[in-house]
N, C-alpha and C positions, 0 to 999 in steps of 0.2 A: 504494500500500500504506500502509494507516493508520500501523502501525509496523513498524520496520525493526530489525534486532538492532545492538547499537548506540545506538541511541534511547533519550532522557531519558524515562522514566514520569511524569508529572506529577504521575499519584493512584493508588491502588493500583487495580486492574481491582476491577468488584463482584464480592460474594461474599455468599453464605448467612447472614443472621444479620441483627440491628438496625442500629440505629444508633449504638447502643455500641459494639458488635464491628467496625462501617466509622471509627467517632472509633480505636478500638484500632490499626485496621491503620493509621490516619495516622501514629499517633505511636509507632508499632511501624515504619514506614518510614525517621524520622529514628535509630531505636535500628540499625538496617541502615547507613545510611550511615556511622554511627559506627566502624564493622567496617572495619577495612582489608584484610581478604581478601574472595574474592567470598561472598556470604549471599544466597541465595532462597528465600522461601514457596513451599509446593507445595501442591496438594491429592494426595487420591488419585489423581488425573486425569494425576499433576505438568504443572497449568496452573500456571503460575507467577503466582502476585498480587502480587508482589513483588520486586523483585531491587535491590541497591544497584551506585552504579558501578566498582564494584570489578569484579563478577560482567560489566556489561555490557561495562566494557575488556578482561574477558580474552576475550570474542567479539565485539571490535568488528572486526575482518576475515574475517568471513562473511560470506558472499553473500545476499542477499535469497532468503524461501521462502514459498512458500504457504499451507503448515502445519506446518514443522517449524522454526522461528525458536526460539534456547535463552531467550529472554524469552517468548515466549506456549506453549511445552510444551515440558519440557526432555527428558524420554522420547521425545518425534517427530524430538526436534534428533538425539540420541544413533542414533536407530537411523533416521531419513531421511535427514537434510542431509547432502549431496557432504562439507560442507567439515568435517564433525565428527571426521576423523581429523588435520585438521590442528592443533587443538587437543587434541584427548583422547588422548594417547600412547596405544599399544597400543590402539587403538580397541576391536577386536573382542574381545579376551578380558579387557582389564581393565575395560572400558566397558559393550558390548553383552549378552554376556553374563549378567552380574549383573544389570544392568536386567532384560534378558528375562525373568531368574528371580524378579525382585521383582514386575513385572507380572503372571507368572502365576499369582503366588497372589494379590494386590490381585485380579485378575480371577476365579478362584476364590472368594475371598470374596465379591465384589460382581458377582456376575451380571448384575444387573438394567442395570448402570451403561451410561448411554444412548454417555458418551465412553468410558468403556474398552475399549465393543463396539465402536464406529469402529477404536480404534487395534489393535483384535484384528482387523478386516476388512483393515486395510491392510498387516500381518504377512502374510494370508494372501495377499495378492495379490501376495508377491514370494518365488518358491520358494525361494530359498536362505535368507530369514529365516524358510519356515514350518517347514522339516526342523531350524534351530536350536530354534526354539519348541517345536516337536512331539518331536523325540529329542533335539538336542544338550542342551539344557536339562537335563532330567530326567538326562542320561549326567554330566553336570559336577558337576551336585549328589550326587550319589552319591560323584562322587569326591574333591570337596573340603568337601561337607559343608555341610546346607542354613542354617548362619550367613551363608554368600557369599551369597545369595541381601539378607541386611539392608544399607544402605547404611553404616550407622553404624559409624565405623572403621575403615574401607575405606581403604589406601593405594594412589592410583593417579596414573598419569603424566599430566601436560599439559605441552602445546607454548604458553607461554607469550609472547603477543607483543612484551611489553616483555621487553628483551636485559638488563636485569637481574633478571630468573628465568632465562629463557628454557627451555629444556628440564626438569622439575621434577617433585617428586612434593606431592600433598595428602593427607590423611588426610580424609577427611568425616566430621565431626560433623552430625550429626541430632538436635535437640530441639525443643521440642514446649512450650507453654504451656498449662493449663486453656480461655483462650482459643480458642489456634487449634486445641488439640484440639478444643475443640465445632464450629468449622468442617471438622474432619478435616484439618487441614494440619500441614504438619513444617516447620521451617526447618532447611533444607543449610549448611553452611559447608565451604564448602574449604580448609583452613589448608594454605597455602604453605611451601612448605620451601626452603631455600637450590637455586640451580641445580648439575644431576648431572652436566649432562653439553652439550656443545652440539646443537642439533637438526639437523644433519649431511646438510641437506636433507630429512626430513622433512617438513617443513611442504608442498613444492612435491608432493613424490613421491606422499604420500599424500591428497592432496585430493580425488580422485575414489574414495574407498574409501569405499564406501556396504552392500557386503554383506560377512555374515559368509562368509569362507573357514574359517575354524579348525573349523568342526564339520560332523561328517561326519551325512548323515543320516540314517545307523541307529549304531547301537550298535556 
């Protein structure tokens, strides 16, 4: 496997634009490192072109995956990979969830998109994330209100591997440059809060929790 989650980025992955905008994202990678919480580039795609090591410590003990690695899509990490409840507290309803709900309008807007229809085919190939996708979705937003659905300002839990967080809540910031707006990308920042609580096994229990239980699928 070329990369492994964990793994130093040497150059940022290519992307849509000149040569100006690949000279930007070099010297927009040292402005990331600079960041002591974890900071990733996303497209709409959230292919990740970016991530500093902050972002890659706090998933350096996940498992190796095919397609859903949180350095090469961090939407396939959230709603694929075994091991994404062992970092994302409350995986399914402060995680999945929201994602879903952010996907399916990106998806809605962009139809045409050659990766969002992939990761909408592989939604559909596992019944309990297509009745979240299909009812629970549409049920959540109704009743928390389609702001949940934005990533921006979002306060949610992670299981933190260094024992100084350890168990923690983020708030994610979302912005955006003229730049890599013309590339369609957002940088995420997780800003770290002091630890809440200890992970109380956690981490081991929840490992294999890969589908949404929390939503039923009809209304």
């Amino acid at each position: 496997m070329a990369h492994q989650a964990g793994g130093r980025r040497t150059a940022p992955r290519p992307a849509p634009g000149t040569p100006g905008a690949q000279a930007y994202l070099q010297d927009y990678t040292a402005l990331l490192e600079a960041v002591p919480f974890p900071s990733l580039v996303v497209d709409r795609r959230w292919d990740v072109l970016l991530a500093n090591t902050a972002f890659r410590t706090l998933f350096r003990g996940v498992e190796p995956h095919p397609t859903a690695l949180p350095c090469d899509n961090f939407l396939r990490f959230v709603l694929f990979h075994p091991d994404a409840a062992a970092v994302l507290g409350d995986h399914e309803s402060s995680w999945c969830l929201p994602m879903l709900a952010h996907f399916a309008k990106t998806a809605e807007r962009y139809g045409h998109d050659h990766g969002l229809q992939s990761i909408r085919r592989d939604i559909a190939q596992d019944p309990i994330m297509e009745a979240a996708y299909r009812h629970g979705v549409p049920h959540w937003l109704r009743a928390v209100g389609e702001q949940a659905a934005e990533p921006d300002g979002a306060v949610r839990p992670l299981l933190h591997p260094d024992p100084r967080w350890g168990a923690t809540d983020c708030r994610i910031v979302a912005e955006t440059t003229p730049v890599l707006r013309g590339m369609d990308c957002t940088r995420l920042t997780l800003v770290l809060r002091e630890a809440r609580r200890t992970p109380s096994g956690d981490r081991g229990s929840r490992r294999a929790a890969s589908h949404l239980r929390v939503v039923h699928s009809a209304d």
